[in-house]
N, C-alpha and C positions, 0 to 999 in steps of 0.2 A: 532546470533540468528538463530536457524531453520527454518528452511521453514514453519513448522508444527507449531510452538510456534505463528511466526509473522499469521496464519491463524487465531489461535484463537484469538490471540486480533483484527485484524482487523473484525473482523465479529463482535467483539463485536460493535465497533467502527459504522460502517456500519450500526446497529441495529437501534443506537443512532439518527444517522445523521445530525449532525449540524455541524457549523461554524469547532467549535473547535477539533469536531472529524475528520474533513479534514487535518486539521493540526498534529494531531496524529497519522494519517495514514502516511501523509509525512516523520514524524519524523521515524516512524516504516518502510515506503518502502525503506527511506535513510538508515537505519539499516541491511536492505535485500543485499543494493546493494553492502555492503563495503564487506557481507560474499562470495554472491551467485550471484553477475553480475548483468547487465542490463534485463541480462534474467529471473531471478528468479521478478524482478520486474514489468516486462513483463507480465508474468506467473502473479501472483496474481492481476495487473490490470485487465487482461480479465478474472478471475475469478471471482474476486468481483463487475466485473462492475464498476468499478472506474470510467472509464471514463465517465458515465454517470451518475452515484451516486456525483464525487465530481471532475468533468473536467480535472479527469491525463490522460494525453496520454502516450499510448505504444509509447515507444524508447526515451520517456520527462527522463532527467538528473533530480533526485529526490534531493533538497536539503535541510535539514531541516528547 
């Protein structure tokens, strides 16, 4: 998955904000990490505010 593909769903996701959508983020950040590292997942938690939208911490092992 691109970098650019997983932004637009999680922004969809983010919009939503509930339970379920924390969980489809996860599922989507674990999909980041297997392309583009821990960094790419890095990289769109402090983008999307993650950490505060749905409690992922930067350099947290994403697992679905």
């Amino acid at each position: 998955m691109t970098l650019e593909r997983a932004r637009e769903l999680i922004s969809i996701q983010v919009d939503m904000g509930g339970g379920y959508n924390r969980n489809s983020v996860r599922v989507l950040l674990s999909e980041v990490s297997r392309e583009h590292g821990q960094v790419g997942v890095d990289q769109l938690i402090r983008e999307f505010s993650l950490d505060e939208k749905f409690g992922l911490q930067i350099g947290q092992t994403i697992q679905p």
